[in-house]
ZADO-1210 file (C-alpha; in nm, 4 decimals, padded with zeros to 6 digits):
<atoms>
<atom x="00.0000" y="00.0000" z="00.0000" code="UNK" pos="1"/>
<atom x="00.3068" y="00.2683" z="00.1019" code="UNK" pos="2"/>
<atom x="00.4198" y="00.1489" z="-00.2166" code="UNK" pos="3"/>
<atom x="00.1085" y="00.2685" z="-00.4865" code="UNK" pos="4"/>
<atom x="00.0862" y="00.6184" z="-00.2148" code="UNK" pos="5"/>
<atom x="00.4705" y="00.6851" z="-00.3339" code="UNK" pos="6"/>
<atom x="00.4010" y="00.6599" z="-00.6314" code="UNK" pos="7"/>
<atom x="00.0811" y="00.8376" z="-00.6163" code="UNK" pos="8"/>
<atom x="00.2532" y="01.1347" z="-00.4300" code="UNK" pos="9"/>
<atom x="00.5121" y="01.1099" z="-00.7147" code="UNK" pos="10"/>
<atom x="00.2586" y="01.1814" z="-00.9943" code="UNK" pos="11"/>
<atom x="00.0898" y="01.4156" z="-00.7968" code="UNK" pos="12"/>
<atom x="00.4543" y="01.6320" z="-00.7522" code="UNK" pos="13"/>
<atom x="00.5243" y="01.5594" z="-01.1201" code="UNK" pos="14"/>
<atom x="00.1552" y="01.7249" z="-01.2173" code="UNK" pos="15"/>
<atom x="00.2133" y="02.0317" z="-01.0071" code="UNK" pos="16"/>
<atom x="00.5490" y="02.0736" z="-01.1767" code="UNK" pos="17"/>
<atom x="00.4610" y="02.1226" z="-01.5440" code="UNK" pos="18"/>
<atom x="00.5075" y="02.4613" z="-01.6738" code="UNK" pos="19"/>
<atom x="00.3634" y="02.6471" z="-01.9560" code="UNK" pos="20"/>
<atom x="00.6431" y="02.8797" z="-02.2014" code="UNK" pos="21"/>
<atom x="00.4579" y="03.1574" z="-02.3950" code="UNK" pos="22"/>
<atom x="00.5926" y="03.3556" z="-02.6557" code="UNK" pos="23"/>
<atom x="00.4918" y="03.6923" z="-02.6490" code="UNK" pos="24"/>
<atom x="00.5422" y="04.0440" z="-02.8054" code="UNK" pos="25"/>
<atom x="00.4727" y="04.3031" z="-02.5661" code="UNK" pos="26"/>
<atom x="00.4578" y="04.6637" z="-02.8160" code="UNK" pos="27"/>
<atom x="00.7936" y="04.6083" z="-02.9732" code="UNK" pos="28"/>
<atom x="00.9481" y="04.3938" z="-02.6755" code="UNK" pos="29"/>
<atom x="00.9764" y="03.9815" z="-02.7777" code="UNK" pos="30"/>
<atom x="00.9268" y="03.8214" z="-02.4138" code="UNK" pos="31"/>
<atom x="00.9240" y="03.4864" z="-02.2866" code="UNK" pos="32"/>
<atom x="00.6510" y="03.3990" z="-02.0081" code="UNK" pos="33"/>
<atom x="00.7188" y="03.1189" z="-01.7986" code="UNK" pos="34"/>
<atom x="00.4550" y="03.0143" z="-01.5699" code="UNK" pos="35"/>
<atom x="00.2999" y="02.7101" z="-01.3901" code="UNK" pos="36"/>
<atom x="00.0521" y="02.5453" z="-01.6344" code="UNK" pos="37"/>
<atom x="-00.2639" y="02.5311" z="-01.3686" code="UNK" pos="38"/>
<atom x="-00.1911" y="02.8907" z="-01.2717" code="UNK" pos="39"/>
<atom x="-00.1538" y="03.0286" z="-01.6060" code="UNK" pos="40"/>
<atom x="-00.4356" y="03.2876" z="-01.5712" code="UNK" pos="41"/>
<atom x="-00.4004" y="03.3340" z="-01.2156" code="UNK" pos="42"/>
<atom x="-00.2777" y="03.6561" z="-01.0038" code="UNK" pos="43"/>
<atom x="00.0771" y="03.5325" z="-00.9529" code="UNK" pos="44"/>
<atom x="00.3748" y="03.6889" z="-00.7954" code="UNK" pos="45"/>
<atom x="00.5626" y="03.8357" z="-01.0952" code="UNK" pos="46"/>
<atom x="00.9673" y="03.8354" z="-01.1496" code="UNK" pos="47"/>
<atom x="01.1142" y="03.9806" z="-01.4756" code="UNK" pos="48"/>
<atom x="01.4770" y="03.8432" z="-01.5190" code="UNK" pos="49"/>
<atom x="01.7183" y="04.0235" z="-01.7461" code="UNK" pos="50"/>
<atom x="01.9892" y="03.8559" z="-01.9502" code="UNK" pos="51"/>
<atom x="02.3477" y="03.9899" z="-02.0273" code="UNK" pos="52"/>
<atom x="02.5487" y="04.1431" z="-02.2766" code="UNK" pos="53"/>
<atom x="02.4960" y="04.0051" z="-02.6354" code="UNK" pos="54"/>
<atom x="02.2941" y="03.7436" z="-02.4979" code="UNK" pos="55"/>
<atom x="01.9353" y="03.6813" z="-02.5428" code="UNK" pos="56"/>
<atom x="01.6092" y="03.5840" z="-02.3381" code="UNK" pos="57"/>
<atom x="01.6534" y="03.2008" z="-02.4211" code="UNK" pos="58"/>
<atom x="01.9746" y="03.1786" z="-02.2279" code="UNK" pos="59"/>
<atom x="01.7602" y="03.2953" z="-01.9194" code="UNK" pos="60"/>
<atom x="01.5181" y="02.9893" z="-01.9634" code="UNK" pos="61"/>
<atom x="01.6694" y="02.7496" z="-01.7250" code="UNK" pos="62"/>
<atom x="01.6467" y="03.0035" z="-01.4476" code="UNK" pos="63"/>
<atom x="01.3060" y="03.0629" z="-01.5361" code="UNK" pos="64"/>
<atom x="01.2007" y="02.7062" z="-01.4909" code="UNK" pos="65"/>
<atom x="01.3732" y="02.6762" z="-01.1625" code="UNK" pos="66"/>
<atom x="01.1783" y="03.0141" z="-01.0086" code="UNK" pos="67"/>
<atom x="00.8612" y="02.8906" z="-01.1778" code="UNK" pos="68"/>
<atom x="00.8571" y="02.5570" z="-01.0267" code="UNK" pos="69"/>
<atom x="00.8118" y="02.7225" z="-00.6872" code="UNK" pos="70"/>
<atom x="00.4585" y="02.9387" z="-00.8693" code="UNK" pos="71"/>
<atom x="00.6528" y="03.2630" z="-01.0010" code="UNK" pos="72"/>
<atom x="00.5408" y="03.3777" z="-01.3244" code="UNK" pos="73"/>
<atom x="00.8688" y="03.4356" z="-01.4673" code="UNK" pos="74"/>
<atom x="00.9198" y="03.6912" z="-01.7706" code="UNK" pos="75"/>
<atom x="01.2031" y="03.6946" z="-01.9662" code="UNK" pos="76"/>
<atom x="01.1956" y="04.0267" z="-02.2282" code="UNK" pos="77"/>
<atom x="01.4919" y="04.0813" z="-02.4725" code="UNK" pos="78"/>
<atom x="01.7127" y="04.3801" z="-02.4302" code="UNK" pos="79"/>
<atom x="01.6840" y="04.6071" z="-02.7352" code="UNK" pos="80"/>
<atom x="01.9619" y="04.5427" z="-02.9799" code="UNK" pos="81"/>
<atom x="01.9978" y="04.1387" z="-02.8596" code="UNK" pos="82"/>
<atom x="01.8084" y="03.8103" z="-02.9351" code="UNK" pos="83"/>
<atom x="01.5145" y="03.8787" z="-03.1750" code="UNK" pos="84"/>
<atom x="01.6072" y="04.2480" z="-03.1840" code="UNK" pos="85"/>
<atom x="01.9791" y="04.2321" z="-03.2919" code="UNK" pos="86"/>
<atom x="02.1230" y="04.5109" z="-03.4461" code="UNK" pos="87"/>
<atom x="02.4786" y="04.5894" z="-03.4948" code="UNK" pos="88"/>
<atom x="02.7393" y="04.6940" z="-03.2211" code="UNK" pos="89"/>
<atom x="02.7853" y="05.0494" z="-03.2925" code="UNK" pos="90"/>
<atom x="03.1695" y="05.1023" z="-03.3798" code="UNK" pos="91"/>
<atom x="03.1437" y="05.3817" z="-03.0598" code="UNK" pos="92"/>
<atom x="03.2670" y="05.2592" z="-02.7392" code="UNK" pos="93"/>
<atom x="02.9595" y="05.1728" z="-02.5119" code="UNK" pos="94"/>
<atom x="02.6523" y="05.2864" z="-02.7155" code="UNK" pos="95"/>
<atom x="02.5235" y="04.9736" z="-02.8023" code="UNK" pos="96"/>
<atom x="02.5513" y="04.8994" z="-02.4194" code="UNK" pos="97"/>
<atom x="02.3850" y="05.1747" z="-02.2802" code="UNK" pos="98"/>
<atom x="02.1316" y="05.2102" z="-02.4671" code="UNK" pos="99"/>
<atom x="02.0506" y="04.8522" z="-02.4158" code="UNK" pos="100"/>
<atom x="02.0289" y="04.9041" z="-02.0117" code="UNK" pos="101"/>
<atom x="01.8441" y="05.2319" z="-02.0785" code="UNK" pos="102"/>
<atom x="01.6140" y="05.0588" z="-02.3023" code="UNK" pos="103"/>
<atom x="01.5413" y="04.8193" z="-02.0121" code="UNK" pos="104"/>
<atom x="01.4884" y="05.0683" z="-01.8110" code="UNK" pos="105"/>
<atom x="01.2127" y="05.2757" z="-01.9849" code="UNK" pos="106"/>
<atom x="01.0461" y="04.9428" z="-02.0786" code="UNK" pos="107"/>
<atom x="01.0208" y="04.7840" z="-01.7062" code="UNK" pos="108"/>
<atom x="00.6988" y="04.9921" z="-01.6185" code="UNK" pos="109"/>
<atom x="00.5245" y="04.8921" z="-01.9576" code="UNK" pos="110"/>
<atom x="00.5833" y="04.5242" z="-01.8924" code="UNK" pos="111"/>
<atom x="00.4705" y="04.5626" z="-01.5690" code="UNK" pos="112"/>
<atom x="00.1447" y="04.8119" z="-01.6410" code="UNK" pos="113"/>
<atom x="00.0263" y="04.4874" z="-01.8701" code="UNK" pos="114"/>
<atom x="00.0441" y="04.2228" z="-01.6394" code="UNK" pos="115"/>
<atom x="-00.1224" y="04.4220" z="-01.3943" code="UNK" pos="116"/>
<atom x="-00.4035" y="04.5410" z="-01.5862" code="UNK" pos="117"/>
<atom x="-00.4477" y="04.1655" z="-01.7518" code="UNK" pos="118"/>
<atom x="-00.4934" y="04.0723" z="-01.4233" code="UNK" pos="119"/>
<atom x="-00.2011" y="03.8292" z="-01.3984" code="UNK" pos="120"/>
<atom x="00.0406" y="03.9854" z="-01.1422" code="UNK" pos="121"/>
<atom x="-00.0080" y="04.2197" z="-00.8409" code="UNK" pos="122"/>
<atom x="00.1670" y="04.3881" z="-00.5773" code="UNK" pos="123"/>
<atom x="00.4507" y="04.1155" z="-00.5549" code="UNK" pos="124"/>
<atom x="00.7205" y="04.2210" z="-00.8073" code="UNK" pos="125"/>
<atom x="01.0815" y="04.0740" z="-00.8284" code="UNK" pos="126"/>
<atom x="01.2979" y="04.1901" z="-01.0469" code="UNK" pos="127"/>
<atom x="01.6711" y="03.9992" z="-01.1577" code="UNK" pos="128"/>
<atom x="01.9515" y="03.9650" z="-01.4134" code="UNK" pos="129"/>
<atom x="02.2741" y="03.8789" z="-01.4731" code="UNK" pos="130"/>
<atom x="02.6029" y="04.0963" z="-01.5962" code="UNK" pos="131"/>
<atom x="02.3835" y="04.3837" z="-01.8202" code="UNK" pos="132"/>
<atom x="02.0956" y="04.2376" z="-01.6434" code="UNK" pos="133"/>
<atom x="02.1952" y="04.2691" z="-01.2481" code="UNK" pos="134"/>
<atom x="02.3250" y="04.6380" z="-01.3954" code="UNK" pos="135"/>
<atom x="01.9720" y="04.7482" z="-01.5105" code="UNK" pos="136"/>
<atom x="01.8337" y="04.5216" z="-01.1763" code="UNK" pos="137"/>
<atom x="02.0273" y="04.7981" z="-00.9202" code="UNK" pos="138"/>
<atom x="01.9410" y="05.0452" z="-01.1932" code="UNK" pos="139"/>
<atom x="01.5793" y="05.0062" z="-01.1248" code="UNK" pos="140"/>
<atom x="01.5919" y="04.9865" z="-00.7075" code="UNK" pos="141"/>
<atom x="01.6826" y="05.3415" z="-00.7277" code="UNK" pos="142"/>
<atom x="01.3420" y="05.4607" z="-00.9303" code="UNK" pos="143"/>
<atom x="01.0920" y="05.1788" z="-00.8723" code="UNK" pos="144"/>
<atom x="00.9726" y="05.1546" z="-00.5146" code="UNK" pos="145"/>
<atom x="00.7064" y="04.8524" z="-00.6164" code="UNK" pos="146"/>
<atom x="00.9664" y="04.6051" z="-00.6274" code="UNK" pos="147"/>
<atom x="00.9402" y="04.3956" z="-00.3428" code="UNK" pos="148"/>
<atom x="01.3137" y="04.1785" z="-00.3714" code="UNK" pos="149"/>
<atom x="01.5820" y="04.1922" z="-00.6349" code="UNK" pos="150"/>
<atom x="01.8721" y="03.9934" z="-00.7511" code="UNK" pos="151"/>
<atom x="02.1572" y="04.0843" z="-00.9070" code="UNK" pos="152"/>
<atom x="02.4073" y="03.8183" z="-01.0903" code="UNK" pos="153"/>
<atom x="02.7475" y="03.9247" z="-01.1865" code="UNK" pos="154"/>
<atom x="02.6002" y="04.2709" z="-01.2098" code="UNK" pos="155"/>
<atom x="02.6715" y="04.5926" z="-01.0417" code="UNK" pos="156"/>
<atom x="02.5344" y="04.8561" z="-00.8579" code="UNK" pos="157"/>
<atom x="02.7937" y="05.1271" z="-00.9463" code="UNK" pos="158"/>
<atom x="02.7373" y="05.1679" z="-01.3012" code="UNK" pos="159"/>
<atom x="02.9063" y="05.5219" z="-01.2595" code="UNK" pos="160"/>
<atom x="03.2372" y="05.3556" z="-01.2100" code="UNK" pos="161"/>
<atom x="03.2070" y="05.1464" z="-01.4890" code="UNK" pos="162"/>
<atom x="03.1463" y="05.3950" z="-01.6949" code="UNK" pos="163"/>
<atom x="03.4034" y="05.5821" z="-01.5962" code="UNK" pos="164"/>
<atom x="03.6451" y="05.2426" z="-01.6815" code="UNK" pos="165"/>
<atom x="03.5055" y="05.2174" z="-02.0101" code="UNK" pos="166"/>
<atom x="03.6487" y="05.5798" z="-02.0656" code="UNK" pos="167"/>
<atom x="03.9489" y="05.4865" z="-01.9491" code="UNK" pos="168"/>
<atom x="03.9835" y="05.1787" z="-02.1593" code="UNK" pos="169"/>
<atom x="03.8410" y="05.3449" z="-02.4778" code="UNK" pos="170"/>
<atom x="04.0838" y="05.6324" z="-02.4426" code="UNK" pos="171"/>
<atom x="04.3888" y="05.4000" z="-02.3475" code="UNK" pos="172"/>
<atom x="04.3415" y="05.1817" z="-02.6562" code="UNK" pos="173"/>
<atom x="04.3310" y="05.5376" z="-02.8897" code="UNK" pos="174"/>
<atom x="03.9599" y="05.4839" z="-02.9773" code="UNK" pos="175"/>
<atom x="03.7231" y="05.7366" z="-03.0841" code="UNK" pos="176"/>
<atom x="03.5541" y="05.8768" z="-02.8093" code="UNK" pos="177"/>
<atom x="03.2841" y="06.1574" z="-02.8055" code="UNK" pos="178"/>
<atom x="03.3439" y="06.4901" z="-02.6393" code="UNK" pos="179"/>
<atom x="03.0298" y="06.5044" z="-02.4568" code="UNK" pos="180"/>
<atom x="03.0400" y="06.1498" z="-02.3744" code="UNK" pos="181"/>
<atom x="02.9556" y="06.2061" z="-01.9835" code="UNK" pos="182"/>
<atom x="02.6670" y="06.4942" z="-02.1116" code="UNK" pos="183"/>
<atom x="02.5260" y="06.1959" z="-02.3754" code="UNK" pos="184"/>
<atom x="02.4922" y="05.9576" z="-02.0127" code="UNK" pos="185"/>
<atom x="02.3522" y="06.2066" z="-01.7753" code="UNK" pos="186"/>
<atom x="02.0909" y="05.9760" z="-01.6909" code="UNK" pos="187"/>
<atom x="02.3542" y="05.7363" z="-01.5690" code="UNK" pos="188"/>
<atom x="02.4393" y="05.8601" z="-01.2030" code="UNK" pos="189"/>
<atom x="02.0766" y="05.8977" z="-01.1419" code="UNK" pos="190"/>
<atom x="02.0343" y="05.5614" z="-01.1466" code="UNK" pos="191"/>
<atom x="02.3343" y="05.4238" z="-00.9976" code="UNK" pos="192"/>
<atom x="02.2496" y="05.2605" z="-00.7017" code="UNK" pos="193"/>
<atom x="02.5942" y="05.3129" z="-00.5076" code="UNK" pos="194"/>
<atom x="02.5065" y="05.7328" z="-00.5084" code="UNK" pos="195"/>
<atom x="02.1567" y="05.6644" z="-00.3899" code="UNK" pos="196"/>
<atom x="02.1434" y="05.3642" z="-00.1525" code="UNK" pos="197"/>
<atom x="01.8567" y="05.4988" z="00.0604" code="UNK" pos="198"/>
<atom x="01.6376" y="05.4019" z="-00.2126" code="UNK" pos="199"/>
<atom x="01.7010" y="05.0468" z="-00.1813" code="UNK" pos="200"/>
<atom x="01.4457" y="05.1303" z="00.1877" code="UNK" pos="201"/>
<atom x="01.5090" y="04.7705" z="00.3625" code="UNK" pos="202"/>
<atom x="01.4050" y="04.5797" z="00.0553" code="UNK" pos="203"/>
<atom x="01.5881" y="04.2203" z="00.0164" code="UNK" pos="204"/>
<atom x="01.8905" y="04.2524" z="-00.2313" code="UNK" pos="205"/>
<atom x="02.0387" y="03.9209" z="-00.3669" code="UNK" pos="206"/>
<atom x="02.3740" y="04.0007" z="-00.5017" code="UNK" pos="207"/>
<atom x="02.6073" y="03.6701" z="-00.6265" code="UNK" pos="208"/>
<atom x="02.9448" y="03.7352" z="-00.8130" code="UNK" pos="209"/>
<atom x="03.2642" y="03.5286" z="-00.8621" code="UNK" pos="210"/>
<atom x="03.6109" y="03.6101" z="-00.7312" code="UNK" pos="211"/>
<atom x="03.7706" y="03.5781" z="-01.0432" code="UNK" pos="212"/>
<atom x="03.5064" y="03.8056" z="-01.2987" code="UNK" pos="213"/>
<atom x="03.6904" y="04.0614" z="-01.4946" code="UNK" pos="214"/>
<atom x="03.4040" y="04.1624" z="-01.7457" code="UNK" pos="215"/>
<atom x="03.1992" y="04.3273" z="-01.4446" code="UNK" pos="216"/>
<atom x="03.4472" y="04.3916" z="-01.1797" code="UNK" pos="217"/>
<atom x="03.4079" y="04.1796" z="-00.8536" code="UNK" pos="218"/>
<atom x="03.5658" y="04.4767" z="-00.6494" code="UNK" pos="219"/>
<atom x="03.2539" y="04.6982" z="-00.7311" code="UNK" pos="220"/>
<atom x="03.0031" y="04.4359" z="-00.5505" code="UNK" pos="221"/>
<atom x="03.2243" y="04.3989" z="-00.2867" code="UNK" pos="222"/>
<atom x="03.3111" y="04.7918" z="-00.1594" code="UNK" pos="223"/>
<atom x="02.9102" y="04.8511" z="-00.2352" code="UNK" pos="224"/>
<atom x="02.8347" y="04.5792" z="00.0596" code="UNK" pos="225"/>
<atom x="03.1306" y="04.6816" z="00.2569" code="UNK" pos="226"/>
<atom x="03.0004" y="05.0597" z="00.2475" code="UNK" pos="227"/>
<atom x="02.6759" y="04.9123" z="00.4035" code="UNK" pos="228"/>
<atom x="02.7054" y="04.7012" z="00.7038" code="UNK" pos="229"/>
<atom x="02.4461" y="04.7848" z="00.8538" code="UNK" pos="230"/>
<atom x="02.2180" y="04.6597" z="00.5987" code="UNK" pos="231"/>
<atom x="02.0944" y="04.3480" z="00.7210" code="UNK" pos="232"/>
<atom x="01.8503" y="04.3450" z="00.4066" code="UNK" pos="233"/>
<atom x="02.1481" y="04.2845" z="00.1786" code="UNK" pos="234"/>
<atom x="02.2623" y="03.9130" z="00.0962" code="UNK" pos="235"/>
<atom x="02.6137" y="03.8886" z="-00.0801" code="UNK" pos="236"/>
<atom x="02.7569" y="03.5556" z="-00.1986" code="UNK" pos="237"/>
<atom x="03.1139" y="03.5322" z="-00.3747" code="UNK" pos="238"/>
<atom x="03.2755" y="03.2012" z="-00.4872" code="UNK" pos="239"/>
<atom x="03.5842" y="03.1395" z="-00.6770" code="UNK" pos="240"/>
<atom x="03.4191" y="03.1719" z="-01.0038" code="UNK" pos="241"/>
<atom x="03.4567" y="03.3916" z="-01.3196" code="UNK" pos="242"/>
<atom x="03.1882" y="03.5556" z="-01.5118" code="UNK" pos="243"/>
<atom x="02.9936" y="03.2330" z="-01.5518" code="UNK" pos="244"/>
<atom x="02.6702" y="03.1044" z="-01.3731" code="UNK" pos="245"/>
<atom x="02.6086" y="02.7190" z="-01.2547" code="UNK" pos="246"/>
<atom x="02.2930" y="02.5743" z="-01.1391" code="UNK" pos="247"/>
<atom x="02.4067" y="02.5878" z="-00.8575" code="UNK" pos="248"/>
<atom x="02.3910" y="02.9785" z="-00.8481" code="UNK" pos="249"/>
<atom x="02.0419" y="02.9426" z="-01.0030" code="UNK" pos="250"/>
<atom x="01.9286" y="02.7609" z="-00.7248" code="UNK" pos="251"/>
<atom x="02.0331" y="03.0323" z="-00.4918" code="UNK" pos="252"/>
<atom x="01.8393" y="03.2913" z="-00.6618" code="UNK" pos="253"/>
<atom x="01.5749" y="03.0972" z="-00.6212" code="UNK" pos="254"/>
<atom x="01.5684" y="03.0590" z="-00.2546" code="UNK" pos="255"/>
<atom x="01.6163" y="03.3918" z="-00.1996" code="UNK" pos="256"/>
<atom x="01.2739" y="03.4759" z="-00.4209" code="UNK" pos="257"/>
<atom x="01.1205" y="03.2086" z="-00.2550" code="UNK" pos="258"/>
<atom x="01.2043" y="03.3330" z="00.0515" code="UNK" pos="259"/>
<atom x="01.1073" y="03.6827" z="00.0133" code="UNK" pos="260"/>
<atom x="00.8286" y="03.6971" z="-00.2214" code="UNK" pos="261"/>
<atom x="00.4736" y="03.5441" z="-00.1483" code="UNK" pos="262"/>
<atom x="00.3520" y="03.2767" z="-00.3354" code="UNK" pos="263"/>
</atoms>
């Protein structure tokens, strides 16, 4: 009898685990929904998860799965200029990378305004990303006060400083380099999280970076937490990794979600 009830529980688990993928385009915005099947039209908690630099949505998908399994609904937008809206790197330092983040930026409340008003998300909103992704993901925290938990993967919250390397780089290796550069990304210190840290307001911050990353400095994470010990709210995990996520790093995003957003 213990026998056919394992096996019954087993089905029953397997059931609750299948997930529905939707293809979507949001406006202009190709997105990726990932969701649990039986709660497809249901009021879910909502996380939209960035991917990196001259990457694409798809590459997101296994994290996806992983949060959905535990009843996110898990969206998963491309960044303008990547996946199924690639365009050319510009041949100026950086453009092609800002934009991208600012992109993200001005297209975080739209993505948001339609779940809400289909009826499909509601107050609990997580937002994530890795590299370009955990960039716009502290980018955000400093403008949008209805996010409830974030996570940012091999990202940084002083985007300031990095812009300041790219400079640095750009003008070491004699490459053209506008004038106005710093007037062109005004916008920049405005949302950098490292100048404005008392808009993060005691919500949960996931950040996860390896030791050995040198395509978004480690050192950045690391003086940001350092500047804030008395921010209990803030959860910082370094391993002796470069810029490269495991499952394993997956599945410590998703505890932290799980353990800060209500399902």
């Amino acid at each position: 009898m213990d026998f056919f009830l394992s096996i019954t529980y087993a089905l029953v688990e397997v059931e609750k685990m299948k997930l529905t993928i939707r293809k979507r385009t949001l406006g202009t915005i190709p997105l990726l929904e990932v969701v649990p099947k039986e709660k497809r039209n249901q009021t879910l908690p909502l996380i939209i998860y960035y991917h990196g630099w001259q990457s694409a949505k798809e590459l997101n998908l296994t994290q996806a799965r992983h949060l959905a399994h535990e009843g996110f609904r898990v969206i998963l937008p491309d960044a303008a200029n990547h996946g199924e809206r690639k365009q050319p790197i510009s041949k100026i330092p950086s453009l092609t990378f800002w934009q991208s983040i600012h992109t993200n930026l001005m297209e975080f409340g739209y993505i948001l305004h339609h779940f809400q008003k289909m009826g499909l998300a509601g107050d609990e909103i997580g937002v994530g990303g890795i590299s370009m992704g955990g960039i716009t993901t502290c980018a955000l925290l400093t403008h949008h006060p209805e996010i409830k938990a974030a996570a940012c993967v091999m990202g940084s919250p002083k985007p300031l400083a990095y812009r300041e390397r790219i400079v640095h780089h750009a003008t070491t290796a004699g490459r053209y380099f506008p004038d106005d550069y710093r007037d062109l990304l005004d916008w920049v210190p405005k949302y950098d999280l490292s100048l404005h840290p008392e808009t993060i307001a005691g919500r949960p911050l996931f950040f996860w970076h390896g030791q050995q990353d040198h395509v978004v400095p480690y050192d950045d994470v690391v003086e940001f937490v350092e500047e804030h010990p008395e921010k209990a709210n803030i959860q910082f995990i370094d391993e002796n990794e470069g810029h490269l996520v495991k499952v394993e790093t997956m599945e410590k995003v998703v505890t932290f979600f799980t353990a800060h957003l209500r399902t």
